[in-house]
ZAKEFI-919411 format. One line per 3 residues: number of its first residue (from 1); for each residue x, y, z of N, C-alpha, C. Coordinates in pm, whole numbers, padded with zeros to 5 digits, always signed. Example, Ala and Ser with C-alpha at 12.3 -4.5 7.8 and 13.67 -1.06 7.14 Angstrom:
2
1 = +01319,-00569,+00780,+01230,-00450,+00780,+01320,-00330,+00780 | +01285,-00225,+00708,+01367,-00106,+00714,+01290,+00003,+00787;
//
This chain:
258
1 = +00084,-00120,+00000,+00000,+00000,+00000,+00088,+00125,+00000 | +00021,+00241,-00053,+00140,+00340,-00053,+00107,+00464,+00021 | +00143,+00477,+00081,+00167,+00610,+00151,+00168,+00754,+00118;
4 = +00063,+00814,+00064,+00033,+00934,-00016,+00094,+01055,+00085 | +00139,+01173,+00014,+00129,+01296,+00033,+00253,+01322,+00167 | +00352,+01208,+00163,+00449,+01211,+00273,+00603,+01223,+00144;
7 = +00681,+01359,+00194,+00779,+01457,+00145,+00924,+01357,+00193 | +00953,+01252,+00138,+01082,+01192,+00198,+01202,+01269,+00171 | +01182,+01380,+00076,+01284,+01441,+00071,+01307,+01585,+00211;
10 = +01227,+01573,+00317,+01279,+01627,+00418,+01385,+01589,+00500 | +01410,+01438,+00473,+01461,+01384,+00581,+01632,+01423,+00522 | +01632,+01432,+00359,+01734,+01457,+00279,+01826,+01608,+00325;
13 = +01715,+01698,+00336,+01756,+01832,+00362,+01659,+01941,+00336 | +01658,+02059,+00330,+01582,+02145,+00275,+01630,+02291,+00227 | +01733,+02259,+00224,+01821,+02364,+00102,+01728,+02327,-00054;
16 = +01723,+02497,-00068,+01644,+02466,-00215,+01663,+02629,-00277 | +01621,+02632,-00380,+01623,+02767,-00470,+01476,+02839,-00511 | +01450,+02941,-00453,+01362,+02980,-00473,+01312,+03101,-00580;
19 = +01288,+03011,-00654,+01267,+03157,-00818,+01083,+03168,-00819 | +01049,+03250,-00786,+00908,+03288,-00812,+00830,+03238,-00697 | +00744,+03156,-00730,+00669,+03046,-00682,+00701,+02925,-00656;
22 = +00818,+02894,-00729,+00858,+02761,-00699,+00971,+02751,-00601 | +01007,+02601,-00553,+01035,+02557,-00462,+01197,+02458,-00487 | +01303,+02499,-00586,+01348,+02405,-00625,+01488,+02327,-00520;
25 = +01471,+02192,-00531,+01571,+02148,-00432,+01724,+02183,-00466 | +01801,+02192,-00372,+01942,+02166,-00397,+01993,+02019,-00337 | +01983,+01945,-00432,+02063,+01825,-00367,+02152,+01785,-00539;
28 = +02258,+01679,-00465,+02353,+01641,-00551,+02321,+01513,-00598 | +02383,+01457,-00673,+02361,+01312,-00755,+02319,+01206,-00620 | +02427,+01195,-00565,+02400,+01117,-00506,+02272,+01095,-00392;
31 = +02225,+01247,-00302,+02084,+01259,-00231,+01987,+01272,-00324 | +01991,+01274,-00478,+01878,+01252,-00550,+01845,+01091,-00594 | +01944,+01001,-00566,+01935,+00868,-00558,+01876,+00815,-00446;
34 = +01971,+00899,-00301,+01856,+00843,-00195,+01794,+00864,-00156 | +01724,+01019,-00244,+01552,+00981,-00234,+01452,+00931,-00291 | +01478,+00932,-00431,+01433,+00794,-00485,+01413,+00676,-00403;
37 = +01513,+00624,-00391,+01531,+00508,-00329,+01461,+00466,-00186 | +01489,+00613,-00094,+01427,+00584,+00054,+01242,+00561,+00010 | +01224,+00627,-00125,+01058,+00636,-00151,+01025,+00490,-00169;
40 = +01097,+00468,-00238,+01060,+00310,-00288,+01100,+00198,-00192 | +01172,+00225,-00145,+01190,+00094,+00035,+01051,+00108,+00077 | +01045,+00219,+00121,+00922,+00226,+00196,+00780,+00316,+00143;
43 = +00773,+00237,+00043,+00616,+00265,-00024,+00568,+00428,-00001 | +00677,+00551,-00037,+00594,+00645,+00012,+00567,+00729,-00172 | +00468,+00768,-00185,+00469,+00783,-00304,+00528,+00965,-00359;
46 = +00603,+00948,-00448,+00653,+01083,-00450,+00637,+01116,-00587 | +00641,+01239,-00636,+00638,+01253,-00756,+00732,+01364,-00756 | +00830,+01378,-00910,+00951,+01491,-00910,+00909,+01520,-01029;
49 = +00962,+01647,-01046,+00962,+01767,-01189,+01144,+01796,-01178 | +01156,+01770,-01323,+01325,+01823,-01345,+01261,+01960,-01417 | +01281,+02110,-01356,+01296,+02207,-01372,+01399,+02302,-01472;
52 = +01408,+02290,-01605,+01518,+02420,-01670,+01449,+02534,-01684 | +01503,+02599,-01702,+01437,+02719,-01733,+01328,+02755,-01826 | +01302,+02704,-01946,+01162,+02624,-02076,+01083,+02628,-01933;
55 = +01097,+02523,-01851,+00986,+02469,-01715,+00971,+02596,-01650 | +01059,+02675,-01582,+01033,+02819,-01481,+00945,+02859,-01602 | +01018,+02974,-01693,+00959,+03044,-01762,+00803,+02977,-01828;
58 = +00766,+02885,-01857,+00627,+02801,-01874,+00516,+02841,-01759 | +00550,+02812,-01648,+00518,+02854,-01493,+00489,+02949,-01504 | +00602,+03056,-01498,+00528,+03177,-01519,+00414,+03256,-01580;
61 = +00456,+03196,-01715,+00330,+03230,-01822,+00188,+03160,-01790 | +00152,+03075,-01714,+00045,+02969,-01658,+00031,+02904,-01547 | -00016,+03036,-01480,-00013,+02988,-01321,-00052,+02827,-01250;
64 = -00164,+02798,-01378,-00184,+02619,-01346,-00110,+02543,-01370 | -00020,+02538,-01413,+00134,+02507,-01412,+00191,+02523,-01322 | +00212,+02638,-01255,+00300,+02690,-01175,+00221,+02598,-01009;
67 = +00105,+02553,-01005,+00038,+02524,-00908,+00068,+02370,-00900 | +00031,+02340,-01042,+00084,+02162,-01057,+00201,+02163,-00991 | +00321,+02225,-01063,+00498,+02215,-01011,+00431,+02233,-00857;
70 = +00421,+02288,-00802,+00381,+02315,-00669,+00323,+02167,-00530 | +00295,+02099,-00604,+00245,+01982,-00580,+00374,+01853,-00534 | +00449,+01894,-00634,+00573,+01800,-00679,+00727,+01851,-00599;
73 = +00808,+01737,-00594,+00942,+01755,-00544,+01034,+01801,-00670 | +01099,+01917,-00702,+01158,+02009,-00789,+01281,+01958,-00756 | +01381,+01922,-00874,+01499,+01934,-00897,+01558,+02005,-01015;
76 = +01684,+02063,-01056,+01705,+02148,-01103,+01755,+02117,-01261 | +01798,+02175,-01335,+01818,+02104,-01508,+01905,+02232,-01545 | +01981,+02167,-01586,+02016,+02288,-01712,+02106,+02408,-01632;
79 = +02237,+02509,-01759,+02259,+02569,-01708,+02187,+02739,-01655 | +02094,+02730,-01737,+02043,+02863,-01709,+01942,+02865,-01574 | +01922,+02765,-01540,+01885,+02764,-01374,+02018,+02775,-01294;
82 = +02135,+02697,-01284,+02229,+02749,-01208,+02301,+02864,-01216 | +02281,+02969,-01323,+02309,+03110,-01350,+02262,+03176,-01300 | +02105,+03146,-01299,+02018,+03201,-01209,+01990,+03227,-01087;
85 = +02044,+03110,-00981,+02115,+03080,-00871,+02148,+03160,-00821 | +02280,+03132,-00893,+02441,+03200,-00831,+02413,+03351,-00822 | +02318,+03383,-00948,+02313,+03553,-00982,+02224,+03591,-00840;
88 = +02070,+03521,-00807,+02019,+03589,-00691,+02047,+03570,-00573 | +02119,+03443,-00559,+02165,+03390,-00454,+02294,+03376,-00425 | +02376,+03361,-00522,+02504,+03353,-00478,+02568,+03234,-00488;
91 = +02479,+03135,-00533,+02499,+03013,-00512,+02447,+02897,-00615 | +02548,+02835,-00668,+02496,+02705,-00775,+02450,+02570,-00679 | +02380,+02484,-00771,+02354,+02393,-00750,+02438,+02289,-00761;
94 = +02451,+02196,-00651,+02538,+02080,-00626,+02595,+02002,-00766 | +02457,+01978,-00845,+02489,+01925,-00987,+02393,+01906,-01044 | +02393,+01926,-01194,+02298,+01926,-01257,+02224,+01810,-01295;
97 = +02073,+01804,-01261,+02031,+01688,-01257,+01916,+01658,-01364 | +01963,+01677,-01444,+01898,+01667,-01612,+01851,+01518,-01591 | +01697,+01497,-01636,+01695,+01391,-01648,+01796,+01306,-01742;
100 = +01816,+01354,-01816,+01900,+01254,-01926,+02030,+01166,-01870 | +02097,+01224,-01785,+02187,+01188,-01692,+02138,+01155,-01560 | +02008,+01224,-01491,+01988,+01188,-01380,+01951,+01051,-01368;
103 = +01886,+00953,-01453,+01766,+00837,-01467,+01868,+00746,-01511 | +01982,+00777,-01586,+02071,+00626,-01599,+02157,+00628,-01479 | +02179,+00735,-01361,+02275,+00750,-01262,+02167,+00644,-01171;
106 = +02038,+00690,-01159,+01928,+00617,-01086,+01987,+00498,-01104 | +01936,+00471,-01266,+01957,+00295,-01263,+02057,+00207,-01254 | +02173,+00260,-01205,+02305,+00250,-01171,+02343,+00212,-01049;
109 = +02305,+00317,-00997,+02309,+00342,-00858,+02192,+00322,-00704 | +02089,+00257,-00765,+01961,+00251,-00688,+02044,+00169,-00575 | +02093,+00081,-00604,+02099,-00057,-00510,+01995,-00143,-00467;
112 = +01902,-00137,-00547,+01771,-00201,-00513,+01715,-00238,-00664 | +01655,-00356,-00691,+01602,-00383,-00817,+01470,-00321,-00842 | +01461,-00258,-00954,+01320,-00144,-00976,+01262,-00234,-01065;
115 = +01081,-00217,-01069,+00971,-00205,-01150,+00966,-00132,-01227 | +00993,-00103,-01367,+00992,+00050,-01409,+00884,+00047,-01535 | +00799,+00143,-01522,+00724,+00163,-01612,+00712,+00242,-01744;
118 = +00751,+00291,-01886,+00772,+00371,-01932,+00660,+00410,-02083 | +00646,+00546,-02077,+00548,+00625,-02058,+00570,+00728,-02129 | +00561,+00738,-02285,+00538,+00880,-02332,+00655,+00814,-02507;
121 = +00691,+00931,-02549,+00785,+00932,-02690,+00670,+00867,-02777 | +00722,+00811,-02916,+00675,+00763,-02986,+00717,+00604,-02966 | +00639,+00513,-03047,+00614,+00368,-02997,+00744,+00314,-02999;
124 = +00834,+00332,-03120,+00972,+00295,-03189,+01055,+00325,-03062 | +01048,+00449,-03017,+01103,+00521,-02996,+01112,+00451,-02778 | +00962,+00430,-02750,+00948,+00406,-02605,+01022,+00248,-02633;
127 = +00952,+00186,-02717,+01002,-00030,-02766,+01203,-00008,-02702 | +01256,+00067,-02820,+01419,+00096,-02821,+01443,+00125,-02640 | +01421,+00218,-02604,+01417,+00254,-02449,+01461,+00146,-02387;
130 = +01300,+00087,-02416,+01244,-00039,-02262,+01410,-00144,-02336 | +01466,-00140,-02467,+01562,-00256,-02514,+01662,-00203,-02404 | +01690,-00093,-02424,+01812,-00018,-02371,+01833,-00047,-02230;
133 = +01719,-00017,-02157,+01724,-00035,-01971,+01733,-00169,-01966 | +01675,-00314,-02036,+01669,-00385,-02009,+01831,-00457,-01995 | +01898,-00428,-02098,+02035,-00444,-02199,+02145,-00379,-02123;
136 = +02104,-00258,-02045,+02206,-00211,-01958,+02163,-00189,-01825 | +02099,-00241,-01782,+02049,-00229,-01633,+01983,-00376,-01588 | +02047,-00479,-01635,+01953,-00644,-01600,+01879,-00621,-01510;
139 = +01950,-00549,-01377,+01854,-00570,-01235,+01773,-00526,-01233 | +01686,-00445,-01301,+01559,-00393,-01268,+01506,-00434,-01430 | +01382,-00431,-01428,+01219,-00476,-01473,+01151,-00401,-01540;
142 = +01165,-00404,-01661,+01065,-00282,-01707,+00895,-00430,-01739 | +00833,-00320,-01650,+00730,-00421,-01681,+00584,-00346,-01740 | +00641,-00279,-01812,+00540,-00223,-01890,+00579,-00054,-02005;
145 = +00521,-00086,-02050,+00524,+00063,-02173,+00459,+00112,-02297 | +00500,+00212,-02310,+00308,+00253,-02393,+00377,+00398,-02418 | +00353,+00436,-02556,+00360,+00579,-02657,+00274,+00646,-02544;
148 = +00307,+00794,-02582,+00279,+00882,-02526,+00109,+00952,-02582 | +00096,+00925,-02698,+00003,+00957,-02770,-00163,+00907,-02765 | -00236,+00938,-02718,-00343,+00940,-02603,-00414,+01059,-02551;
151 = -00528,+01062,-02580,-00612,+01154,-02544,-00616,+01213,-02371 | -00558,+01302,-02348,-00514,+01306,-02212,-00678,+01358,-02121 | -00790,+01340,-02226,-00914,+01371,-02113,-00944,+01275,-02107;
154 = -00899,+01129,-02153,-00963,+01003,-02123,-00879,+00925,-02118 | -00779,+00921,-01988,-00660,+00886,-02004,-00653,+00768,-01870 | -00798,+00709,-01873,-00865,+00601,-01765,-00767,+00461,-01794;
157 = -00767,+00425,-01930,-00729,+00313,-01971,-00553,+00278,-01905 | -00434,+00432,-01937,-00368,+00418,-01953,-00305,+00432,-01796 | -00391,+00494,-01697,-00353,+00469,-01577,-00398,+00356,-01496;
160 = -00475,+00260,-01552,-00512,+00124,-01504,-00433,+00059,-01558 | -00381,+00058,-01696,-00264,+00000,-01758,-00106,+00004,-01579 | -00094,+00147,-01624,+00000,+00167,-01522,-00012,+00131,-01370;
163 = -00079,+00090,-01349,-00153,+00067,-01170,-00117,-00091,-01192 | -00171,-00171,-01287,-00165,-00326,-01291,-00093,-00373,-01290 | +00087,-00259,-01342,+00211,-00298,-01341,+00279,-00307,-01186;
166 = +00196,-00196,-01138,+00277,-00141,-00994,+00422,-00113,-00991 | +00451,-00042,-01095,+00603,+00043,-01064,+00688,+00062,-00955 | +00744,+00055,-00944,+00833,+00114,-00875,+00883,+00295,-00896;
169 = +00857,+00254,-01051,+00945,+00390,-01079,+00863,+00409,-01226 | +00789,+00516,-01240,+00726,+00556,-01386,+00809,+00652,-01415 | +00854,+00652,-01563,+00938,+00754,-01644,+00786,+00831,-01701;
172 = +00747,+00931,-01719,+00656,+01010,-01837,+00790,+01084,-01895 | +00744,+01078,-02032,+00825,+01158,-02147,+00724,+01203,-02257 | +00679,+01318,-02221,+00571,+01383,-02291,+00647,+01513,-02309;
175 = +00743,+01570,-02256,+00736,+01717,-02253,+00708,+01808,-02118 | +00710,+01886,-02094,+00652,+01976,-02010,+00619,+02062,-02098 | +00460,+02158,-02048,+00378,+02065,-01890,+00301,+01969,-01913;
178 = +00300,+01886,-02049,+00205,+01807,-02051,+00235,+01671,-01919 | +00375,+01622,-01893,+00413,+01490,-01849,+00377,+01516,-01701 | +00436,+01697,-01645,+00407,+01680,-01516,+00222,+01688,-01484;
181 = +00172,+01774,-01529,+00016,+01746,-01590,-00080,+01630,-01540 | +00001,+01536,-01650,-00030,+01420,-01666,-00018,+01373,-01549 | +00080,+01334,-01476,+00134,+01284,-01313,+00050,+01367,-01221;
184 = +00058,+01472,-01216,-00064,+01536,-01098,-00222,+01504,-01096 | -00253,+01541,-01228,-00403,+01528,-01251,-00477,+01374,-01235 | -00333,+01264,-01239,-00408,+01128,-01238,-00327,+01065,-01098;
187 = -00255,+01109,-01023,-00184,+01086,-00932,-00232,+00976,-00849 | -00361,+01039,-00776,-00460,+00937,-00691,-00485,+00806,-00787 | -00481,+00775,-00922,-00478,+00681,-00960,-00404,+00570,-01004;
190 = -00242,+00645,-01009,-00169,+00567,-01051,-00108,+00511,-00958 | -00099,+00392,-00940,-00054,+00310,-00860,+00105,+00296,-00930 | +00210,+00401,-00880,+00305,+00387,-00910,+00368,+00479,-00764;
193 = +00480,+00434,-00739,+00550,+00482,-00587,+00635,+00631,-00645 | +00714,+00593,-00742,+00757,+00729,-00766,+00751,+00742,-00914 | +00771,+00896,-00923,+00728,+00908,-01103,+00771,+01034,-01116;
196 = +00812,+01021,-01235,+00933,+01107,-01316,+00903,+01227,-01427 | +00867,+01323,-01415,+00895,+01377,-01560,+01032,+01349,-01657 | +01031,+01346,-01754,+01186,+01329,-01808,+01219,+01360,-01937;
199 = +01155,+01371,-01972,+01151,+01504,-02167,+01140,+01408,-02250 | +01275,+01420,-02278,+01329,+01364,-02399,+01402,+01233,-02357 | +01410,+01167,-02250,+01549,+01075,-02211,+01506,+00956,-02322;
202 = +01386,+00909,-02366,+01370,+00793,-02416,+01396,+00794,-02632 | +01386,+00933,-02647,+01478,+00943,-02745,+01592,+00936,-02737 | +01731,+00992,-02611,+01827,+00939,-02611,+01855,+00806,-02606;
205 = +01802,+00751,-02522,+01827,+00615,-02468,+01796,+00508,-02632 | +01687,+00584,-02712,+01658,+00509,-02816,+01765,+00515,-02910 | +01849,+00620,-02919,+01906,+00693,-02997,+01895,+00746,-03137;
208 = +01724,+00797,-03100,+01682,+00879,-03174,+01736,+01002,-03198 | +01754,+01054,-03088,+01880,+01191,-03088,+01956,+01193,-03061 | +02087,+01216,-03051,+02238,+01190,-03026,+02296,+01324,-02917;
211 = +02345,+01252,-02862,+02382,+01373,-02719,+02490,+01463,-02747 | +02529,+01540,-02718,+02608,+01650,-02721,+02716,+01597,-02693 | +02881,+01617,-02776,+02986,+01586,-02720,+03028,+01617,-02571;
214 = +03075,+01510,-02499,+03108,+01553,-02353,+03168,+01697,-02320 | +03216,+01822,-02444,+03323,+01895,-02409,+03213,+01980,-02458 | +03080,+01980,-02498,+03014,+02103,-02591,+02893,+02098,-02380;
217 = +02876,+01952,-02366,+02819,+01982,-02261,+02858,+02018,-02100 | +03003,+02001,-02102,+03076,+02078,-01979,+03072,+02195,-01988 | +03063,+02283,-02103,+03065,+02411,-02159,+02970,+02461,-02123;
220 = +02869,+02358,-02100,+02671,+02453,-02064,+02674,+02469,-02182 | +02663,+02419,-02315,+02599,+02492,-02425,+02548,+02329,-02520 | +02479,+02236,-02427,+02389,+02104,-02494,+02279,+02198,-02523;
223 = +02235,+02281,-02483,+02112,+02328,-02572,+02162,+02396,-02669 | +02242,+02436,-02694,+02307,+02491,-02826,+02324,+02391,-02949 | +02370,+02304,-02912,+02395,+02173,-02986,+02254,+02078,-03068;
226 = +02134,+02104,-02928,+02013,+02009,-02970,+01927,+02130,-03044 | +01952,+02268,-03057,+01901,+02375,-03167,+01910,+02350,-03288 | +02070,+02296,-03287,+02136,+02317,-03409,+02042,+02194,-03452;
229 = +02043,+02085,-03397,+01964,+01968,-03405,+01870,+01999,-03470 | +01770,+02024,-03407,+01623,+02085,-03429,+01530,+02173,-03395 | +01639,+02301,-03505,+01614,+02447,-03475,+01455,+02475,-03540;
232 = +01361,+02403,-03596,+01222,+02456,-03637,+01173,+02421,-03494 | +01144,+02273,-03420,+01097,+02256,-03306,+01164,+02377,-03185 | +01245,+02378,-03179,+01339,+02429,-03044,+01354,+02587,-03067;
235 = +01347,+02640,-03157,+01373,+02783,-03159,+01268,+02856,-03083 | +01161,+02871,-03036,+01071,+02895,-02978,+01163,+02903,-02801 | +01166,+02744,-02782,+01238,+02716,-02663,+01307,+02778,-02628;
238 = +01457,+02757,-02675,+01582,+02854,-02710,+01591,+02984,-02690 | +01582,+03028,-02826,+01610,+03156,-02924,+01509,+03303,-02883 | +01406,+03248,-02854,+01268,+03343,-02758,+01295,+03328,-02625;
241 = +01293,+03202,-02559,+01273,+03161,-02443,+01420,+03213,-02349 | +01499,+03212,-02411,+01631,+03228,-02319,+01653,+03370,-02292 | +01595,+03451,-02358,+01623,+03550,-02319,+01483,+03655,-02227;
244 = +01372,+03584,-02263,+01255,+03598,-02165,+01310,+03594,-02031 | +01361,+03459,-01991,+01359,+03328,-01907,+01505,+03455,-01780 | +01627,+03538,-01891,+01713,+03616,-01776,+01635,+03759,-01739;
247 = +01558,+03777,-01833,+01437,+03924,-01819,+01399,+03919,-01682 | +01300,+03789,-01661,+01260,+03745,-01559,+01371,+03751,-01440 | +01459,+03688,-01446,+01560,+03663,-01371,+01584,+03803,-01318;
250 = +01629,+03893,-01420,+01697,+04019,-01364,+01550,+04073,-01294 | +01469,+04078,-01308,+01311,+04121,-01269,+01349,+04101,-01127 | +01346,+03980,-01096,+01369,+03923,-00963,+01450,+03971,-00870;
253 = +01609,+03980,-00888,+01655,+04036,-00858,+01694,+04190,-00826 | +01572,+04271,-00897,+01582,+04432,-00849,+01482,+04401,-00747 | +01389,+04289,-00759,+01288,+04310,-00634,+01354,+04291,-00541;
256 = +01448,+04193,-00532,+01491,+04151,-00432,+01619,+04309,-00324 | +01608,+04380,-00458,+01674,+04495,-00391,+01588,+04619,-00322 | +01455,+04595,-00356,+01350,+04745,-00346,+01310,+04664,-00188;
//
């Protein structure tokens, strides 16, 4: 049975970053493993949002967004959240916990064999995934998975689907805000212990998209790289969004001076 609406990440710490309305944690690779992990020992059900700046700036623009994130345990993504940081606060984040890197460190490092459910991309695209975790992670179970594509006002079928598996661990890869959305609005139904927003990880993992050289992404500039990728989708994101996303930022920071 699971244990609703109990925060295991208190016991972790409560250092966090506070941009707007939201609530975001500061923890490092490794206390983002053991809270995962402490959730799933002991049946408490948690749900996380990986936060970049696309996610703040989204929030902003749609306060029901900003209320969903609100619901959820926040971890941080990307470099233009730790710029953001350091600039109002003074202070970066331990490490960046992109899903794309955060979810194979998980399955690495759990020390415990997971249920994992996966949830969203296209069919090719989720099939390749579930090959991938299975192929590089033996110890844990994918025991179920399903395209993302689904009418999200009648989305009865696909959380009884997900409940019958009983997860351990649900990946959604829809995007934000549709994935975190999705996880809040059906929460009470899904019989899953913890659950993930995670973007894009199941196109990497498929290797539908190809990751940024290790030296373009120490640099902070993988979103530069996945533009160049697919600058008709992403320019919006990017090219508009990045410079909204320090507007805001500097916004913040004169308040924080008046």
């Amino acid at each position: 049975m699971l244990v609703q609406d109990v925060r295991p990440e208190k016991a972790i710490g409560e250092a966090s970053f506070e941009f707007g309305h939201l609530n975001i944690k500061r923890l490092g690779l490794l206390e983002a493993v053991q809270l995962i992990r402490s959730a799933v020992l002991v049946r408490q059900q948690l749900s996380i949002a990986i936060c970049n700046a696309h996610t703040v700036l989204t929030s902003l623009d749609d306060p029901g967004f900003s209320e969903t994130l609100n619901q959820m345990t926040l971890l941080n993504d990307g470099i233009g959240i730790g710029l953001a940081s350091k600039y109002l606060y003074g202070e970066n984040f331990p490490a960046n916990l992109n899903g794309t890197d955060l979810i194979p460190f998980v399955l690495a490092e759990a020390g415990t064999p997971l249920r994992i459910f996966l949830l969203g991309a296209e069919e090719k695209q989720v099939s390749l995934a579930k090959e991938h975790i299975e192929r590089t992670y033996p110890s844990h179970e994918v025991v179920g998975f399903r395209n993302g594509y689904f009418d999200m006002d009648d989305c009865a079928d696909v959380c009884a689907e997900v409940s019958a598996a009983r997860p351990d661990l649900l990946l959604v890869a829809m995007g934000n805000p549709l994935q975190e959305k999705f996880i809040m609005q059906n929460r009470a139904r899904l019989d899953a212990t913890v659950a993930i927003g995670v973007g894009a990880l199941f196109d990497f993992m498929s290797g539908n998209v190809v990751r940024a050289p290790k030296a373009v992404q120490a640099a902070g500039l993988e979103w530069l790289f996945r533009l160049l990728q697919e600058p008709r989708r992403l320019f919006q994101r990017y090219v508009v969004g990045i410079p909204r996303f320090f507007l805001a930022v500097r916004k913040m920071k004169r308040n924080q001076s008046s």
